[in-house]
N, C-alpha and C positions, 0 to 999 in steps of 0.2 A: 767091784766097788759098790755098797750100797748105797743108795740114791735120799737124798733126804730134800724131799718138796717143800718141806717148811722152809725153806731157807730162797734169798730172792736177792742172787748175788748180787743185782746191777741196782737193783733199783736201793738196796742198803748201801753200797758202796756208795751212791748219788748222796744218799740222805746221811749221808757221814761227811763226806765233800762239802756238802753245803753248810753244815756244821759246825766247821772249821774256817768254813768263810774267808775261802784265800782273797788275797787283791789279786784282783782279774784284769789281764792287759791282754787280754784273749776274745775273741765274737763268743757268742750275741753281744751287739752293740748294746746293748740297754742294759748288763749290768747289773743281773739280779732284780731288774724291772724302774731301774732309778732314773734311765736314761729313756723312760718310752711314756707315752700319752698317759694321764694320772685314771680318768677313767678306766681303760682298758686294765692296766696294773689293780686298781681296786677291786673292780670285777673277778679278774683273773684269781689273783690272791698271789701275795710273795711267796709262799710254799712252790706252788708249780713255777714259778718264775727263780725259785732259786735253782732248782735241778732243769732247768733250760739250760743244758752245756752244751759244748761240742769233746771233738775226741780227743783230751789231754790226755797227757801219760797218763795218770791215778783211774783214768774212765775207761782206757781201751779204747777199740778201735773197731767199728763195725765190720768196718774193709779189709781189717786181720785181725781177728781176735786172736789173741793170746791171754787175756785175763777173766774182768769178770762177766762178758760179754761172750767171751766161748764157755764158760762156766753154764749161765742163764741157757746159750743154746744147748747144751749137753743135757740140761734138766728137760729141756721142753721135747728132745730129741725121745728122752725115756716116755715122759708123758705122752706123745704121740706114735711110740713104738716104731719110731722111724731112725736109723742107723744115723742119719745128721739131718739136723732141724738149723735153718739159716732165717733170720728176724728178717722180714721186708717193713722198711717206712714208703713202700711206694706202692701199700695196697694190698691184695690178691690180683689186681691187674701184675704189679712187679713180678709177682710170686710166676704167673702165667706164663707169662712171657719167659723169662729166666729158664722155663720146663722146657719151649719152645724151641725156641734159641742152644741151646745145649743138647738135643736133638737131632736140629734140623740144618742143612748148611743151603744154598744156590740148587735150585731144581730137585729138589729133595721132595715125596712123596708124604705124606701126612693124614691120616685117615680122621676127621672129626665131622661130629653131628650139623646139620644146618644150622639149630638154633642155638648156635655158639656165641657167649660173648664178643664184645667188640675189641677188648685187648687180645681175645686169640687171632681175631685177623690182623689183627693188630701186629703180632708177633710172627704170624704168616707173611705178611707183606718186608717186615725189616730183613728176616732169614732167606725171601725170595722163595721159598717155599711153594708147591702144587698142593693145595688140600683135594683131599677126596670125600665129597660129602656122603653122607650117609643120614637117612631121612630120620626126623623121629617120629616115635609114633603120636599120633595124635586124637585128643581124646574126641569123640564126636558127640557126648553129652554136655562135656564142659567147655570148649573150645578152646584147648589151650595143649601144651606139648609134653610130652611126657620124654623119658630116655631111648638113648636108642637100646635094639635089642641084640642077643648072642646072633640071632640068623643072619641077621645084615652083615653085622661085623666080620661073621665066617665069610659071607659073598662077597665085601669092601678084601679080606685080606688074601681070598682066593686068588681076586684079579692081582691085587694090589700087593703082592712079596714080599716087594722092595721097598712098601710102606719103611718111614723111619719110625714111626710112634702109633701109637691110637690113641687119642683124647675122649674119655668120657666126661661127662656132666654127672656128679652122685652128689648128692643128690637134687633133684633139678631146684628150680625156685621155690614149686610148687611143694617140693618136701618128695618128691614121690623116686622110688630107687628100680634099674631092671638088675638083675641075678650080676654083682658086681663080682664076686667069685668067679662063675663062672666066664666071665669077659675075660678077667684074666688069666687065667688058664688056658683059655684058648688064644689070647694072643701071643701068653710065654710060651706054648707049641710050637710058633712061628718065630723064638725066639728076637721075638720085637718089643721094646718097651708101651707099659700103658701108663699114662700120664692122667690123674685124675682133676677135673677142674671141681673142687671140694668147697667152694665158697662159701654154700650156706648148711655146710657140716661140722660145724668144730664139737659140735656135744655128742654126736655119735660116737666120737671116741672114747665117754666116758661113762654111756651107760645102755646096758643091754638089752633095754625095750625099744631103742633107737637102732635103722637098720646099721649095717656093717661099714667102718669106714675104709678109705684107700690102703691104711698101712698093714690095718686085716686082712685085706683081701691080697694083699701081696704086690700091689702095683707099686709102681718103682719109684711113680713121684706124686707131690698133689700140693696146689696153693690151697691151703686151708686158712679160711678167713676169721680170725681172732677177733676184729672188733665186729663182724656183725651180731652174732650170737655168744658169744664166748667171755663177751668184758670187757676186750680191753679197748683205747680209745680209738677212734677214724681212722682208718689209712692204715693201721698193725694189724699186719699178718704176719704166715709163717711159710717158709717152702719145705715140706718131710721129704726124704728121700730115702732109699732102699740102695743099699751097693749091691754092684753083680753087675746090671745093663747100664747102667748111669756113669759117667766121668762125675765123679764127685768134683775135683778139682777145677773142671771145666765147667760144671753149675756154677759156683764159686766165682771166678773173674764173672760170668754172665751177668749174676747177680750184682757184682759190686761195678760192673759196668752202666748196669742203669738204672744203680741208684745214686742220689744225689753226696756227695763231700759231705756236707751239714750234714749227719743224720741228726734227726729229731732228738733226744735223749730222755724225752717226756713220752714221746711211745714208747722209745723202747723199755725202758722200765715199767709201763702200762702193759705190757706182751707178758715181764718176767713174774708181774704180779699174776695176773690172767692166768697164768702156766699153776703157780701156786696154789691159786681159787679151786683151778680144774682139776688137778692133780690130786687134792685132800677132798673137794665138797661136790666134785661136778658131778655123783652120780643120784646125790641127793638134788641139788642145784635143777636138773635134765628132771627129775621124778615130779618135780613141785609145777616145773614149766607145762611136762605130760597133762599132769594131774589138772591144772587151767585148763590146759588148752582141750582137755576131752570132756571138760565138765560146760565148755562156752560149744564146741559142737555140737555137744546134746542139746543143750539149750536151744541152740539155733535153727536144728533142726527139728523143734517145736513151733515155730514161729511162719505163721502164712506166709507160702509163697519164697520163704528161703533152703535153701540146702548147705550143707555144706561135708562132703566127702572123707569116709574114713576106712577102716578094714574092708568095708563091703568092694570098693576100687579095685581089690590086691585080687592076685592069679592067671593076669596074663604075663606075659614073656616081659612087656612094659613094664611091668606092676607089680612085681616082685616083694617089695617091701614099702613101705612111706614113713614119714615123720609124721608123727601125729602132731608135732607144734608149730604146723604150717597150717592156719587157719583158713582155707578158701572158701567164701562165700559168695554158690552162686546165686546172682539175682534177678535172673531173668526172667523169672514166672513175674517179678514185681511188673513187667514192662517198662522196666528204664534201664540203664544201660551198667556197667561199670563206674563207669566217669558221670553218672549223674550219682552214684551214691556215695563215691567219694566226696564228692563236694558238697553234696546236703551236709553228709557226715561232720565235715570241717563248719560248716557254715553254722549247723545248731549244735552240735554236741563238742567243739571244737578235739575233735576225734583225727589224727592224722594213719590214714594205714599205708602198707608197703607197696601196696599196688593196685590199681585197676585195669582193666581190660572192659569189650566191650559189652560182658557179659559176669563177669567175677569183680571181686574184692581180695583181696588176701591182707590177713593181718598174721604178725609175727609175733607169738607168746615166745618169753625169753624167761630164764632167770631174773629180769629185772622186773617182771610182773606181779599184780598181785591183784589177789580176789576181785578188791575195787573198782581197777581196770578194768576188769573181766565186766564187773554188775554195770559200769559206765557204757559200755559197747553194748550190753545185751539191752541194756535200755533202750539205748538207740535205734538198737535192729525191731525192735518192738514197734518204735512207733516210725521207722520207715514204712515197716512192714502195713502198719492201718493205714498210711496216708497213701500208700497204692494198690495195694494187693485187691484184684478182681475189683479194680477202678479204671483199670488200665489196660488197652489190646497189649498181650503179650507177644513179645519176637518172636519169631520162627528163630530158631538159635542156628542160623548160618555160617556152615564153616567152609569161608570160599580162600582156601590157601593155596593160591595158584602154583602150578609147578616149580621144581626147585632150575631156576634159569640156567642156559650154556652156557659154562666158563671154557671164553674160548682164549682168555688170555691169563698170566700168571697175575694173583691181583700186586702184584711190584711191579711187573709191566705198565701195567693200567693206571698204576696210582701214578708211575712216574714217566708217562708216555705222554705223548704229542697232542694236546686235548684243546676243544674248543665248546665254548656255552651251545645249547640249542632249548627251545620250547620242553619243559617234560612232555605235554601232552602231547608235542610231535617225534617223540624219540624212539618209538619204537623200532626195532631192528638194530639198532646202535649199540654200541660196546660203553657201559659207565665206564666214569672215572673215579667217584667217589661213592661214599656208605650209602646208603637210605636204612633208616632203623627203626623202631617201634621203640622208645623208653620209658619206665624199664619194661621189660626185662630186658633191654639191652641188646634186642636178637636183630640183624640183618637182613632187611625184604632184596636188598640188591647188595652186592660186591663189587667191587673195582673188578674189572675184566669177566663181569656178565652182561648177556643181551637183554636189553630192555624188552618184552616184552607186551601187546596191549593188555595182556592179562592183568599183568603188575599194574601198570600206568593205573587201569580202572578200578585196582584194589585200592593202590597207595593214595590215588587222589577223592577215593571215599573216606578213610579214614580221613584225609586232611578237611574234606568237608563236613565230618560230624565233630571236627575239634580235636581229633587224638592227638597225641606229643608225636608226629612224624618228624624224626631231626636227623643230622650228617651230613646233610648238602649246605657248599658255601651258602646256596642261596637259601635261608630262612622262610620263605612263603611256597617253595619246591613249587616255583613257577618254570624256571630254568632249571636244568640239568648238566655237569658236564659230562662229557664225552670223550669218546679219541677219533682223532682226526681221519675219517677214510681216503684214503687218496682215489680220488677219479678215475673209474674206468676210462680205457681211452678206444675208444668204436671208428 
C-alpha cells in the first residue's frame, strides 16, 4: 500500500470531533475548558482545550487501536522504518522500560552500559532483572562518557550467553555514536536481542549527515524520543520495533500496562503531527539545525579560552560517528566550572542550556532554532569569555571516576530488602538501598545492591560540596544514606 505522510489521521479526526462539538458527559471534567480556572483556559487557548479528549468511540483507543490511532502508528512505523511503532504519553522513560520489560522476566541477565538512564534501572529493578555492566569509555580531554564499544560487548557476551538483551545508548547525550552496525551484528550472532535507548535521536532517522539510527542498523527495538528533538510536545515519544527476536504482542500489554487509562489526546496528535513534519521536511528541517549548529562551533571555537568538539573526536572504536547538533562547550581553560557558566549565562543573557557538568556546557540546536539564537549565545560566549579567560588559574581537568562498585545484590533485592538509615560519610562497606545520581544526565554513581565504597563516599560528597544537583536519596542534603540491614556476626 503506499504511504501518504501528508495525512495526520488522529489529529484530523480530533479537529473534526471538536467541530462538531458534541455534548460531552464524558472526562476531562472542564469541558472543553468551561469548567476549569479562567486564567489557565485563556492562556492555554480553547483550540487545545477542545481536542483534550479521552478514548470515545469516534477517537479510538490507545490501549487497542483499531482506528485512527493504529492508522497514525502505521504511518510513524513507515517513517521510522520500524515493522510496528506504538505512541508512548509516559515519555521515552515508558518507551524504556516497555523494551525492558518484554525482555527481561525474575533473574534474567541483561547486558547495559554504566551510564545508563534511571528508567533503565528503573525497569531492571520492576522485571528483577541482573544487569551486567559494561563500562563506557570515557573521554579524558572533556570529562564526560562516550558509548560503550564492539570489544566490551564481545567480552560482556562471551561470559554472559544467557544475556536476554543488550542495551546500547546511540546516540549518547553528548551527540556522539560507537560503530552501531557493527554491535548489532555481533549480538544478532548470539542471536540475542539489541535494544536501543535512542532518546536524543529522532532526526537521524531522516537525514544522512546525521549518524545511523537503531532501525538502520537492524536492532530490534529503541524509545525514540519525539518531543526532545523532533516537535512534538513533553512526554511523546515512540517505541519502533523490528519482528523476528521481539514478541510484538507482548511489547504491546507491557506498554499499555504502564501507561496511564487517560491518555493525553493533545500528545498524541502532537506525535501524529511530528510524524508528518519529519516524514515530508525532516531532511531539510536536520540540514538547517546542522548548518547552526556548525556555524556556532566554528564560531566558538574562535573565542579565548573555549572549545568545543567535532569531526576531529571521530576514529576511535568510541567515536565512530557524532551529531553535529550537540553543541558541547568546553570551559575549562576559562577557570570556572560548568555550573558557574550556566548560571552567569541565565543570570545576564537570560540563555537557558541542556546541561552542565563540571567542566562542559552543552546546548541543543534543534529545528526550532534560528540564526538569532545562534548570534544571542555566541555573544555571550564572547563576553564570558573576556570576563575570564587568563584572569583565572585554570583547573587541572580531573577525571577521578571511581570504579564501577560490587553488585552484590539484585537491585530488586536491595530496593525492596530489610534496610535501615546510617551517616553516608560512615557507610562505607555497606550494601545501598537507594539511587545516588548526577542530573541530568541522569546517570547513577550508586545502585540499589552496590557497596558503598570510600572512593564514592569522597567523590559524591565533593560534588555535593561545590553545589552539583546530587539527587535520589530520600534524604535531600545526602547526609544519611539507606542501607540493608547486616545481621551480626555471632563470635
Amino acid at each position: 500500500m503506499t504511504v501518504d505522510h501528508q495525512r495526520t489521521p488522529l489529529f484530523t479526526a480530533l479537529k473534526q470531533h471538536a467541530e462538531r462539538n458534541p455534548v460531552q458527559f464524558h472526562i476531562p471534567g472542564h469541558k472543553k475548558g468551561v469548567g476549569m480556572d479562567p486564567e489557565f483556559r485563556h492562556f492555554i487557548g480553547d483550540n487545545a482545550l477542545s481536542i483534550d479528549l479521552i478514548n470515545i468511540a469516534p477517537l479510538d483507543d490507545l490501549h487497542q487501536p483499531t482506528g485512527v490511532i493504529e492508522e497514525a502508528q502505521m504511518l510513524a512505523a513507515d517513517a521510522f522504518g520500524a515493522d510496528h511503532t506504538f505512541f508512548s504519553v509516559q515519555g521515552t522513560s515508558g518507551a524504556i522500560m516497555t523494551m525492558i520489560l518484554t525482555v527481561c522476566s525474575q533473574g534474567d541477565k541483561i547486558i547495559v552500559p554504566r551510564n545508563v538512564h534511571k528508567s533503565i534501572m528503573s525497569a531492571i529493578i520492576f522485571a528483577g532483572a541482573k544487569p551486567v555492566f559494561i563500562s563506557p569509555v570515557r573521554d579524558e580531554n572533556l570529562g564526560i562518557d562516550h558509548g560503550i564499544t564492539t570489544r566490551s560487548v564481545k567480552r560482556a557476551l562471551e561470559k554472559h550467553p544467557d544475556a536476554k538483551a543488550v542495551l546500547v545508548i546511540n546516540p549518547t547525550y553528548y551527540g556522539v555514536c560507537a560503530n552501531l552496525k557493527e554491535i548489532v551484528d555481533l549480538v544478532h550472532s548470539f542471536n540475542i536481542p539489541v535494544l536501543v535507548d535512542e532518546a536524543h535521536g529522532v532526526l537521524i532517522h531522516f537525514n544522512d549527515k546525521l549518524p545511523m539510527s537503531a532501525m538502520s542498523a537492524g536492532a530490534d527495538m529503541a524509545a525514540t524520543s519525539v518531543h526532545k528533538l523532533g516537535g512534538s510536545m513533553t512526554q511523546s515519544s515512540v517505541l519502533n520495533i523490528k519482528e523476528g527476536r521481539i514478541n510484538v504482542r507482548r511489547a504491546k500489554t507491557i506498554i499499555s500496562m504502564l501507561t496511564t487509562t487517560s491518555t493525553s489526546y493533545v500528545l498524541l496528535a502532537s506525535l501524529d503531527a511530528a510524524r508528518r513534519h519529519l516524514a515530508l521536511n525532516g531532511e531539510e528541517l536536520a540540514n538547517r539545525a546542522i548548518e547552526l549548529a556548525q556555524f556556532a562551533r566554528k564560531s566558538i571555537n574562535e573565542i579565548p579560552g573555549l572549545s568545543c568538539f567535532g569531526e576531529e573526536i571521530l576514529g576511535k572504536e568510541a567515536t565512530f560517528d557524532h551529531d553535529p547538533t550537540k553543541v558541547n562547550i568546553h570551559v575549562r581553560h576559562l577557570g570556572i566550572t560548568g555550573y558557574d557558566a550556566e548560571n552567569w549565562l541565565r543570570e545576564h543573557y537570560n540563555i537557558e542550556v541542556e546541561l552542565s557538568d563540571l567542566y562542559n556546557i552543552l546546548c541543543l540546536v534543534t529545528p526550532g532554532d534560528t540564526q538569532e539564537n545562534i548570534d544571542i549565545l555566541l555573544t555571550a560566549l564572547r563576553e564570558l569569555s573576556s570576563q575570564n579567560y587568563n584572569l583565572r588559574e585554570v583547573n587541572e581537568l580531573v577525571i577521578k571516576i571511581p570504579k564501577i562498585p560490587q553488585l552484590t545484590l539484585t537491585p530488586r533485592d536491595a530496593f525492596y530488602g530489610d534496610t535501615e538509615i546510617v551517616p553516608f560519610k560512615e557507610s562505607a562497606d555497606r550494601i545501598i538501598a537507594e539511587f545516588i545520581y548526577v542530573y541530568p544526565p541522569g546517570i547513577p554513581i550508586l545502585l540499589p545492591g552496590e557497596v558503598i565504597s570510600q572512593d564514592l563516599i569522597d567523590y559524591i560528597t565533593e560534588h555535593v560540596e561545590v553545589g552539583l544537583p546530587v539527587k535520589g536519596p530520600e534524604d535531600r542534603s545526602i547526609e544519611n544514606v539507606k542501607v540493608i540491614v547486616e545481621t551480626q556476626a555471632i563470635f
